[in-house]
C-alpha positions, 0 to 999 in steps of 0.5 A, spaced: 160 692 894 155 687 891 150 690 886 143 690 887 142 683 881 148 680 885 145 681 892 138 679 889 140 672 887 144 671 893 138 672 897 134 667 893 140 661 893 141 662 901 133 660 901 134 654 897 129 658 891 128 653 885 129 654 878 132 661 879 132 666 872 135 672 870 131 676 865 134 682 862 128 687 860 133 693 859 131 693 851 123 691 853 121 697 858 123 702 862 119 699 868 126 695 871 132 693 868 131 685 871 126 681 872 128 675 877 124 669 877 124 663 882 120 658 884 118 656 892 116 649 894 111 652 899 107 659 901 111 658 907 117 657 902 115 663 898 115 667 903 121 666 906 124 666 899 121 674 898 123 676 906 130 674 905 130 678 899 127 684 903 132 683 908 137 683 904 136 689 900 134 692 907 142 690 910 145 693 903 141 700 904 136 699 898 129 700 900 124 695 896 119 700 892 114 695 893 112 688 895 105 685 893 102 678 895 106 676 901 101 674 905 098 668 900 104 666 899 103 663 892 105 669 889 110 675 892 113 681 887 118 685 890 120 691 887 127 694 888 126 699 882 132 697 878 130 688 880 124 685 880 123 679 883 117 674 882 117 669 887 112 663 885 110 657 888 111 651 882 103 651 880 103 660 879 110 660 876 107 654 870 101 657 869 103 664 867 109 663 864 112 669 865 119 668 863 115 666 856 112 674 857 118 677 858 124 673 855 123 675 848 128 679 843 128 686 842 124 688 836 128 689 830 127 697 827 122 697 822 124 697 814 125 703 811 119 704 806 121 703 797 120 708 794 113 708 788 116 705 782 117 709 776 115 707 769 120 703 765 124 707 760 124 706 753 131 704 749 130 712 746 129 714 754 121 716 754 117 713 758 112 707 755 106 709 753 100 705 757 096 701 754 089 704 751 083 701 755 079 697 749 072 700 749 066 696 749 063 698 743 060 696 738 065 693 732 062 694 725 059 687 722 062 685 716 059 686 709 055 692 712 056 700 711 057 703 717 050 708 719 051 715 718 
């Protein structure tokens, strides 16, 4: 039994779909597990493309969640819940660069924050004092007694 991916590419190759593209978005979102993109020459093209994909997913008893923009023919979405397909033709596909959206590594975790820093302590164990804030006050002038 073919899986659902393996059926998907299939069903583009038999149509002759140009620069077909696998994009495993497992780690990305939980809105599918892959994204297909392919290009068609054509809008008669890209909607032969996007019908052979139905058919096929039909035949092999899956049923399509969805298909957006078939009858255009510039840009059709087939949604097979775990498989996404974009069919485009070559002018859409390179303006919205979809492989650029979702072919992106995972995040990485984020760091873990560092603790405050502690003062250092002295050779004899205490914390060093802090400095004392120099005042701005008047210094006494020389050769003159202090007023009382």
């Amino acid at each position: 039994m073919k899986t659902l991916p393996q059926l998907v590419r299939e069903a583009i190759e038999e149509i002759k779909g140009l620069d077909l593209k696998f994009i495993d978005v497992r780690e990305l979102t939980t809105i599918t597990d892959y994204m297909v993109v392919c290009t068609g020459t054509s809008n008669r093209h890209v909607k032969s493309i996007a019908d052979n994909i139905i058919r096929c997913a039909k035949e092999a008893g899956y049923r399509p969640l969805g298909v957006e923009g078939i009858d255009a023919g510039e840009w059709v979405l087939v949604d097979l819940g775990d498989v996404v397909a974009h069919v485009m033709q070559i002018q859409t596909r390179a303006f919205y660069q979809l492989e650029k959206l979702w072919d992106v590594p995972p995040p990485e975790p984020a760091p873990t924050p560092k603790p405050p820093k502690t003062p250092k302590a002295s050779k004899y164990g205490k914390p060093k004092p802090k400095a004392k804030p120099r005042g701005r006050g008047r210094a006494p002038s020389r050769g003159r007694k202090p007023r009382k």
